[in-house]
C-alpha positions in Angstrom: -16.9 10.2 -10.7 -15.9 8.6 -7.4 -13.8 10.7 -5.4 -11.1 9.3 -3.3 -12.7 10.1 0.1 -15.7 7.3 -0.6 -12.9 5.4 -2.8 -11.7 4.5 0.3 -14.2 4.3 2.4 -15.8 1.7 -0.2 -12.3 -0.3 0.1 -12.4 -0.3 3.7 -16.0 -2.0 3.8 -15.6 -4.1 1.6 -18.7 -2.9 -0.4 -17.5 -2.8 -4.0 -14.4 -4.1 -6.4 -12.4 -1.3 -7.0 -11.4 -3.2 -10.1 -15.2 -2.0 -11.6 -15.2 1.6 -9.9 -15.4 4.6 -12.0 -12.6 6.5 -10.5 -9.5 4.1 -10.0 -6.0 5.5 -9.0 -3.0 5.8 -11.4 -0.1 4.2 -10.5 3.7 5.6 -11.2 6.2 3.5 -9.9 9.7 4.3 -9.9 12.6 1.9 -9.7 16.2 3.0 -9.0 19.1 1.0 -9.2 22.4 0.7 -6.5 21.0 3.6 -4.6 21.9 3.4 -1.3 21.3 5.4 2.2 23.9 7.9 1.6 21.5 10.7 0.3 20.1 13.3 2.2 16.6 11.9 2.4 17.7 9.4 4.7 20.3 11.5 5.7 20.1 14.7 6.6 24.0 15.4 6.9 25.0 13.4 4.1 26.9 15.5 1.0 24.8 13.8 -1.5 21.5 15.6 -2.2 18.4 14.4 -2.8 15.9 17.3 -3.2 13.4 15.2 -5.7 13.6 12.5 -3.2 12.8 14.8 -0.6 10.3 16.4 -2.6 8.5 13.1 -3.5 8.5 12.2 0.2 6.9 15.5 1.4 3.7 14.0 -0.7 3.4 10.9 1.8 5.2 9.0 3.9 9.2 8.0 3.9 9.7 5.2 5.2 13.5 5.0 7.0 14.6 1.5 7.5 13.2 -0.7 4.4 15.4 -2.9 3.6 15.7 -4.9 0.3 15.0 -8.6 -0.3 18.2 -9.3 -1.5 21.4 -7.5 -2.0 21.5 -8.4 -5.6 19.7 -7.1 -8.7 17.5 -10.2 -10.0 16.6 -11.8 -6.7 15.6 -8.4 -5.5 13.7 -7.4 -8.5 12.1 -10.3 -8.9 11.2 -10.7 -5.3 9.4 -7.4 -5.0 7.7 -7.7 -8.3 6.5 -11.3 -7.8 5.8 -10.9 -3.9 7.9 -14.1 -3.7 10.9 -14.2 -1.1 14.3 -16.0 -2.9 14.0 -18.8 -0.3 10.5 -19.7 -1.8 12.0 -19.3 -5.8 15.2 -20.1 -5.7 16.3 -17.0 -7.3 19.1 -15.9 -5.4 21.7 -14.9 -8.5 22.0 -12.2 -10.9 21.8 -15.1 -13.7 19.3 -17.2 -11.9 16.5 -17.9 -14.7 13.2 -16.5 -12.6 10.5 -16.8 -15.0 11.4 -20.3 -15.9 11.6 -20.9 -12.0 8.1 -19.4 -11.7 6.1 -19.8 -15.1 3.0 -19.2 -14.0 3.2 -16.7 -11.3 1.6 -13.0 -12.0 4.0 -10.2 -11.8 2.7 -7.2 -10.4 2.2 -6.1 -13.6 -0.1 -8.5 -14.6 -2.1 -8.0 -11.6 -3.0 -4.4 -13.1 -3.3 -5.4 -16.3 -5.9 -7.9 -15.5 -7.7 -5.4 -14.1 -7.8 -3.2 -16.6 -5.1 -0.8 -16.2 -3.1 0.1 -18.9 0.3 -0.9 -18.1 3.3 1.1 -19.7 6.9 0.8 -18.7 10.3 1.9 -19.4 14.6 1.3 -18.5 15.5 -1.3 -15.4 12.4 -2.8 -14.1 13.3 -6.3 -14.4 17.2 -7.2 -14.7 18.7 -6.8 -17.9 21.9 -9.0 -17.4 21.8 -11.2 -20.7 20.4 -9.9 -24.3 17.6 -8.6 -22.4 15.8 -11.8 -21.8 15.3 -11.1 -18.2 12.7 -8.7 -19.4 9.2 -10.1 -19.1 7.0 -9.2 -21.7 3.8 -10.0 -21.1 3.8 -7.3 -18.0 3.4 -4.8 -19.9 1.4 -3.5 -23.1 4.0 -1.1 -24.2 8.1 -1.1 -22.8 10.7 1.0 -24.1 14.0 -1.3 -22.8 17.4 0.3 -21.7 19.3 2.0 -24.0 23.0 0.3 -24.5 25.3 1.4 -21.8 27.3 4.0 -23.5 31.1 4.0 -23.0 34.0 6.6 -23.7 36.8 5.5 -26.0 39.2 4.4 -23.4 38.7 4.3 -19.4 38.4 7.4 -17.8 39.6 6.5 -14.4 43.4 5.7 -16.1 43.4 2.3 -15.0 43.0 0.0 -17.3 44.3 -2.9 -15.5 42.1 -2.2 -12.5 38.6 -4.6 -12.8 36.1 -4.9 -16.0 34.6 -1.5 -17.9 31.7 -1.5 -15.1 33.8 -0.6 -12.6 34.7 3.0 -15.0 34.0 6.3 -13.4 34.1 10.1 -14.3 32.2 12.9 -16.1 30.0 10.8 -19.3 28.8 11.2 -21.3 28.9 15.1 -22.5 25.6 15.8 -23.6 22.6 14.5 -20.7 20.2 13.5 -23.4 23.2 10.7 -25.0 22.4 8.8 -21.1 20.5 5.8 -20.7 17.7 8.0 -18.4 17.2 10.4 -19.9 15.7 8.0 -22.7 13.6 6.2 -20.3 11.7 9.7 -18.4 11.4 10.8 -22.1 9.6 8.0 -22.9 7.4 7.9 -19.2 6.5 11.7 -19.8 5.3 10.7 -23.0 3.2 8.0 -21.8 1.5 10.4 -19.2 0.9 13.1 -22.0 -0.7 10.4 -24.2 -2.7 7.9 -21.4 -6.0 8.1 -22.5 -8.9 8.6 -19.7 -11.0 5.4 -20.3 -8.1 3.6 -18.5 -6.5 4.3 -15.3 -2.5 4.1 -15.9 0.3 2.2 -14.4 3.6 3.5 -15.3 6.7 1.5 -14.3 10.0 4.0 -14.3 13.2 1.7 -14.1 16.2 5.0 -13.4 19.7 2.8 -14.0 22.0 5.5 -12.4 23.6 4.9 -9.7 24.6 1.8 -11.2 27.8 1.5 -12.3 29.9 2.5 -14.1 29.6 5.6 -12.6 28.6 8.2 -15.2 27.2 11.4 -15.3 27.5 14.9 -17.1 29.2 17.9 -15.9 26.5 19.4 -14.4 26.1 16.5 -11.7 30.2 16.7 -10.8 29.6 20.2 -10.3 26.4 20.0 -8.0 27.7 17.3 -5.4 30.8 19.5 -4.3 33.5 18.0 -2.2 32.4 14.3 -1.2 34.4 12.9 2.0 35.6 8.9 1.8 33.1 6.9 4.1 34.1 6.2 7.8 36.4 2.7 8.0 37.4 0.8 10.9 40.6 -0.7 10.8 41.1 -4.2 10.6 37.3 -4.6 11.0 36.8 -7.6 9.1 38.6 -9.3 12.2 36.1 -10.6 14.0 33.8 -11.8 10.8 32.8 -15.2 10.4 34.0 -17.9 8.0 30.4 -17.7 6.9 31.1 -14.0 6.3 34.1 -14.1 4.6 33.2 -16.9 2.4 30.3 -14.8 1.0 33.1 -11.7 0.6 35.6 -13.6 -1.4 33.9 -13.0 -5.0 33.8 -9.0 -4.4 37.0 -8.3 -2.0 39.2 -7.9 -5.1 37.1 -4.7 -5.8 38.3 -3.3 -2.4 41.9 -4.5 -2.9 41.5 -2.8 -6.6 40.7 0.6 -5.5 43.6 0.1 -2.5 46.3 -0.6 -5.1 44.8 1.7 -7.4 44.6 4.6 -4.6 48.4 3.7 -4.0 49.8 4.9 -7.6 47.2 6.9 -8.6 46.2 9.5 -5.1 43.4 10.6 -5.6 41.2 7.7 -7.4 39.4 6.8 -4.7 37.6 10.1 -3.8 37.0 10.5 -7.2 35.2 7.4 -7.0 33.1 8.1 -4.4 32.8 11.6 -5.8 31.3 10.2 -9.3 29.0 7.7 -7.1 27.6 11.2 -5.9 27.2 12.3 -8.9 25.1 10.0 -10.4 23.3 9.6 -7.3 22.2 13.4 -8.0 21.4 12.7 -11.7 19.4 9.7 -10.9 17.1 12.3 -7.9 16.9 15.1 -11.2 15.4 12.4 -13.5 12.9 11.7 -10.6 12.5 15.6 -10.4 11.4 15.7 -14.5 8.8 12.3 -14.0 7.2 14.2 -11.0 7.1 17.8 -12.5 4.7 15.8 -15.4 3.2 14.0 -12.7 2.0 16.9 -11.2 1.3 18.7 -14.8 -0.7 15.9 -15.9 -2.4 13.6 -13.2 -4.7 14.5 -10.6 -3.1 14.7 -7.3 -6.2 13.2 -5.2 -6.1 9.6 -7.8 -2.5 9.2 -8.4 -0.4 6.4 -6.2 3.5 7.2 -5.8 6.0 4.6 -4.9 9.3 4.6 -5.4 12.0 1.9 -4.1 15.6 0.8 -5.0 16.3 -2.7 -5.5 19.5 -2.3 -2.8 22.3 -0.5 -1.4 26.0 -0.2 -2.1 29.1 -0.3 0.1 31.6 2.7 -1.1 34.8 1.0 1.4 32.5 0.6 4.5 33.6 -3.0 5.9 36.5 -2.7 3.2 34.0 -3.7 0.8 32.9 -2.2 -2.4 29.8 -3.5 -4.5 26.8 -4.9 -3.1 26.4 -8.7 -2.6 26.7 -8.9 1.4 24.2 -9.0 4.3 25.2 -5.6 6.2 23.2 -2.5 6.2 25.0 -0.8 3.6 24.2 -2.8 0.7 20.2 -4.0 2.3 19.3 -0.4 3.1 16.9 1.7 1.0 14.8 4.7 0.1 11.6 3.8 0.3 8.3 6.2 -0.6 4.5 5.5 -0.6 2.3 8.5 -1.5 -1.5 7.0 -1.5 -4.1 10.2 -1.5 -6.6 10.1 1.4 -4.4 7.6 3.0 -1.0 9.2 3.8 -0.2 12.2 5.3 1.7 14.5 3.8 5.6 14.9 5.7 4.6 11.3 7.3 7.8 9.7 8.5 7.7 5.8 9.2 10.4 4.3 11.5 9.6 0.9 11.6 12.1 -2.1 9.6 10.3 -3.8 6.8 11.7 -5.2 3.7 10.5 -4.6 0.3 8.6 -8.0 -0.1 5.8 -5.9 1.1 5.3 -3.8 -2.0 2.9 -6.4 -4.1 0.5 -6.6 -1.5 0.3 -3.6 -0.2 0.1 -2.0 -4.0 -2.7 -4.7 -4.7 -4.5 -3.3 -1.4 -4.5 0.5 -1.9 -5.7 0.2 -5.7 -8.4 -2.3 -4.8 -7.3 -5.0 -6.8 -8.0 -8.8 -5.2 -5.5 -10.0 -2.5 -3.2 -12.3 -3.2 -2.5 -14.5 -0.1 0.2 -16.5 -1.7 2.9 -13.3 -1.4 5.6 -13.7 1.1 5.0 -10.1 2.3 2.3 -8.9 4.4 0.7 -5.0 3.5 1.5 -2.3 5.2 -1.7 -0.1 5.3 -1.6 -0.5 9.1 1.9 1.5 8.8 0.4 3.7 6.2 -2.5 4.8 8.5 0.2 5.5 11.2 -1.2 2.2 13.4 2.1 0.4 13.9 1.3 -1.0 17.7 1.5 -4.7 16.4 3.6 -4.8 13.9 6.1 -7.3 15.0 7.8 -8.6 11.8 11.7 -8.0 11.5 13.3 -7.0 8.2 14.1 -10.2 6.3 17.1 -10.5 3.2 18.8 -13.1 1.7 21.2 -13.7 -0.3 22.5 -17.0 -1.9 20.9 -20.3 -0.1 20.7 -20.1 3.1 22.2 -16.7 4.4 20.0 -14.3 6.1 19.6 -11.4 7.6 16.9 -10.2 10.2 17.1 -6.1 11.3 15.0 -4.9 13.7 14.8 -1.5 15.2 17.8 -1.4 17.3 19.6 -4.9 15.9 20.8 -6.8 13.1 21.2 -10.1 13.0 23.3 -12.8 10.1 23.5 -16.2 10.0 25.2 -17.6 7.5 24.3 -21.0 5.5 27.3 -22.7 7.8 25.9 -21.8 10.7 28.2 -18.8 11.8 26.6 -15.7 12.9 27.0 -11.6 13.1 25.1 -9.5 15.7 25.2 -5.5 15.8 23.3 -3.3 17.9 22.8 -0.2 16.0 21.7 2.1 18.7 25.8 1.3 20.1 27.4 0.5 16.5 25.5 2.0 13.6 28.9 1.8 11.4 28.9 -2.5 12.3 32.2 -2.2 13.3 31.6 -4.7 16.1 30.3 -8.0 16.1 29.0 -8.8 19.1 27.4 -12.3 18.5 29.3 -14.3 21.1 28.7 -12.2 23.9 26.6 -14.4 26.3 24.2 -11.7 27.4 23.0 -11.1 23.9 21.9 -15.1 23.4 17.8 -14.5 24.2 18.1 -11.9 21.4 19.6 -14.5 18.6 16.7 -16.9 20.3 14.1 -14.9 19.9 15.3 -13.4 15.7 16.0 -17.4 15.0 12.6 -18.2 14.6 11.7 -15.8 12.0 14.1 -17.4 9.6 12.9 -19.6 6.6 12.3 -22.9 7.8 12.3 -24.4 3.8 14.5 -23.0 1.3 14.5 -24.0 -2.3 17.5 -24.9 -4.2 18.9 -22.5 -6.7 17.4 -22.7 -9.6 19.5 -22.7 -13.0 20.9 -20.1 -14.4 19.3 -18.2 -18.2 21.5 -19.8 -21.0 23.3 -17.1 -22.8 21.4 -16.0 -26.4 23.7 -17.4 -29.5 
């Protein structure tokens, strides 16, 4: 057998194809949904806990500003697991039809599966938005899909008038093993206990919670405690631009929602962010069950680890709840790469990079041919610590033509109209000012311009809804 010392050192001199060496490195992957950087792992003083997280992270290295290539389910998803930026697809919406956009183009997946892992997967890997047919098939040789979405009988939140079902929160449903992750890590320990040893395994865990609505047993109300409302600004939307606000309209009723609803009912809103806690903690102990069998079942020196979630969530910061926007809130993620004899254990990575990096970097450290089409660039030189010329900002998009560039200390927004946002994080890390029309900050808007797409596709249709 080849042990992962010379499995390396083969890959770094090029001297064999990994894809024909005797010893080739499992692969879990775990996806989580709406998780934003309100957890301990990223925060060490935040009231949500993330021990798993944590846990996961002591294996390799954490990496503490990735960002995700879209604030939005589908373009994210489909952005990481294709390698493809939205600007080059034209997948910028939840509905937008991305494998009839891009027929031909290899998932990640598929990359592993042609050489010759066996590929298993379960819950939200790709979205899930319309009868399921956002799921892609021929990734995988066996997937167990989501569950449906259980509901209670009537709202919990005693609001009926306030929004759609999603937007539910509270303690649901009674018994853990009735969620919709519990059914998916049943199914991934399963598919570790019965991977058979003449195939190396790739195992794609899609965890739905945080997502709303926000749902979670007893238990996880219980653990997260008292939860404090985010910091707000007043009046901070002031000084947005129309760009800004034009991208805000669809989701500012959600904010007005939980203001009127706050109003009659006191109370609502920190039970809100309370239950987003909550299922931010049942989402880390599903991570915790995957890794125990990880660690029962896989050898520790041939087993890759990367876990990721598609994008943030603002909870009232910038009087905005949901995703959909351009601020660090809802672009900011967790973001974990354990590769053995690579990584170093406790290894902490500072520097911005969005999540368009994944496909070829995962290609890289298994071995698997380069694909020099992806919109990303790997990041072994990160993984190996060697960051002195790593110059690319964090890119995101979302819709055509809006982008966001972060760096270490800024962030940067132009909007498809032309109107801009500038925060510098090491003065503002709430962005509660936006300082883009101060004249001394104009070389720094010169010098992020240039690393915006200079050809952007046009939106591609949307996936007709199943009869």
């Amino acid at each position: 057998m080849v042990k992962h010392v010379s499995f390396y050192l083969f890959l770094f001199l090029g001297a064999v194809n990994l894809t024909d060496a005797l010893d080739r490195p499992n692969v879990i992957f775990i996806a989580i949904d709406d998780m934003n950087d309100w957890i301990s792992l990223l925060d060490p003083d935040s009231p949500i806990k993330t021990p798993n997280l944590k846990r996961l992270a002591d294996k390799g290295m954490l990496f503490t500003k990735a960002y995700c290539p879209s604030p939005a389910c589908n373009p994210s998803r489909v952005s990481i697991l294709t390698g493809l930026r939205p600007s080059t697809t034209g997948v910028y919406g939840n509905n937008s039809d991305w494998r009839g956009a891009l027929p031909d183009r290899k998932t990640i997946f598929q990359k592993f599966k042609d050489s010759g892992y066996s590929v298993k997967g379960a819950g939200k890997i790709f979205h899930h938005k319309i009868n399921g047919a956002f799921h892609d098939g021929p990734s995988f040789h066996s997937f167990q899909p989501m569950i449906s979405q259980p509901h209670p009988a009537k709202k919990l939140n005693e609001a009926p008038e306030y929004g759609s079902i999603r937007t539910d929160w509270g303690v649901y449903p009674k018994k853990e093993e009735d969620s919709i992750d519990f059914k998916t890590i049943e199914y991934c320990i399963d598919s570790i206990n019965n991977s058979k040893g003449d195939k190396p395994l790739f195992l794609a865990c899609g965890i739905y919670r945080p997502h709303s609505p926000f749902f979670a047993p007893q238990k996880y109300h219980s653990m997260v405690g008292k939860v404090p409302v985010p910091k707000r600004k007043i009046n901070d939307l002031q000084d947005l631009p129309k760009g800004a606000l034009e991208l805000n309209r669809s989701t500012k009723w959600f904010w007005k929602g939980m203001q009127n609803l706050e109003s009659r009912i006191p109370g609502s809103y920190s039970d809100f962010i309370k239950s987003y806690a909550a299922c931010c903690a049942f989402a880390d102990a599903q991570v915790g069950k995957l890794l125990d069998e990880v660690e029962r079942s896989l050898p520790k020196d041939n087993t890759v680890i990367v876990l990721w979630s598609d994008h943030g969530f603002h909870l009232g910061e910038k009087d905005h709840i949901e995703k959909f926007m351009l601020w660090e809130k809802s672009t900011h993620v967790p973001f974990i790469f354990v590769v053995p004899g690579m990584t170093k254990e406790r290894s902490v990575c500072k520097v911005p990079i969005d999540l368009t990096v994944l496909y070829p970097t995962l290609l890289e450290v298994c071995g698997l041919p380069k694909d020099k089409s992806c919109d990303g660039v790997s990041i072994i030189p990160l993984l190996k610590e060697n960051k002195v010329n790593w110059k690319r900002p964090a890119l995101m998009t979302y819709k055509k033509g809006n982008h966001a560039l972060r760096t270490k200390r800024w962030r940067y927004i132009r909007y498809s109209d032309g109107t801009e946002e500038l925060y510098d994080h090491e003065r503002d890390p709430n962005e509660w000012d936006n300082i883009v029309q101060k004249p001394e900050h104009s070389g720094v808007i010169d010098g992020y311009r240039k690393w915006l797409p200079k050809n952007e596709k046009n939106q591609v249709p949307d996936l007709k809804r199943k009869k």
